[in-house]
N, C-alpha and C positions, 0 to 999 in steps of 0.2 A: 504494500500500500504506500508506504514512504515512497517508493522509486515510482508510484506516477505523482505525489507531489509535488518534485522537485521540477520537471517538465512543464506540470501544469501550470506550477505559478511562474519558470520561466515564461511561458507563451503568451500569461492575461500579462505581465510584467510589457514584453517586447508589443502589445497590442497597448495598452496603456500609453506607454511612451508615442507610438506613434497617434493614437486619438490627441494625445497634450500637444505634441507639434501640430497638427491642424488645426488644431481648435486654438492655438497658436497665433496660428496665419491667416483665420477664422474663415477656414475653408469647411471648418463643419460647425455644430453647435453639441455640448458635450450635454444630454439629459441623464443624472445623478440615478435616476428612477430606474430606465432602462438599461442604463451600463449596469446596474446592477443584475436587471434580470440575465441579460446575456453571460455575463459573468457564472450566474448560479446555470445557466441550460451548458453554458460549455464545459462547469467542469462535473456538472450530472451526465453529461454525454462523455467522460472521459472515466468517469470515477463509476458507472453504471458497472461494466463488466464484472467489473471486481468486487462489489458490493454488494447486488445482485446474485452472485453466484456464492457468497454465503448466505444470503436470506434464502432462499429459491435454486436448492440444488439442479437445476436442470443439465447438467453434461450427464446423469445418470438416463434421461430421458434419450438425450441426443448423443451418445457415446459413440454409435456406430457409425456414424459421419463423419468426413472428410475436414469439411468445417467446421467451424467455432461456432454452429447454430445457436446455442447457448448466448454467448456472445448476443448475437445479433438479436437475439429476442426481447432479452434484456432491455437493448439502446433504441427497440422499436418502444416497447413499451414505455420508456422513459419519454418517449418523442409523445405518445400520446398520454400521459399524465401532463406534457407542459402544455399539450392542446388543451388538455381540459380546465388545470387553470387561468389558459387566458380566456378562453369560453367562458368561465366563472367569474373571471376581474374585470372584464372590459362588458362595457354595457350594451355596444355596435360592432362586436364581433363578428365575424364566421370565417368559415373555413376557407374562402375566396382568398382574404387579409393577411392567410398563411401562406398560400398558394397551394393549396388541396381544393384543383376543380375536378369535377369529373368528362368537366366540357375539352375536345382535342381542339388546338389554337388550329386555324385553316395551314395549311400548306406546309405542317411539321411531321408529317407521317416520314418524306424524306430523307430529313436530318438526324430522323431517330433512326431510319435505317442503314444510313448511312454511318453512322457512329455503332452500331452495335456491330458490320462490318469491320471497321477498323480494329475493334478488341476483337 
């Protein structure tokens, strides 16, 4: 657990510094509120795996796979626990806000086929 500490609060450290130089040069505007939420989702999306997998043993579930499905279930669910609290905190929510449409943008069928060629 200490050795994704020390990562993690490098990366909010080297994101920090650079939000202070623009806000700086007042090329952004720093809100106290949301720096903080971002702060708490990126280091529950970093600190999920490992957290998670001692509350909620799932690799016994997911043992015979390849993958870290375990993993991945985890930082899914974490993603929608923060859906739910901003559904819960903000008054003019929805899932559009997040970018979770179920609508397809016209003329992107290409670019995603495109791209899943390349990998």
């Amino acid at each position: 657990m200490v050795d994704l500490l020390i990562p993690l609060t490098a990366y909010i450290f080297i994101i920090a510094v650079l939000c202070l130089a623009l806000s700086q040069r007042k090329l952004i505007k720093i809100k106290l509120n949301w720096s903080l939420v971002a702060i708490a989702l990126f280091s529950a999306y970093v600190l999920a795996p490992s957290m998670l997998n001692t509350l909620l043993p799932l690799e016994h579930l997911f043992a015979q796979f390849a993958w870290p499905w375990a993993d991945k279930f985890s930082v899914i669910t974490c993603s929608f626990l923060a859906l739910l609290l901003l559904w819960l905190g903000q008054k003019k929510f929805s899932l559009a806000d997040a970018g979770f449409t179920l609508k397809q943008a016209p003329n992107s069928l290409i670019p995603a086929i495109k791209s899943c060629c390349y990998c």
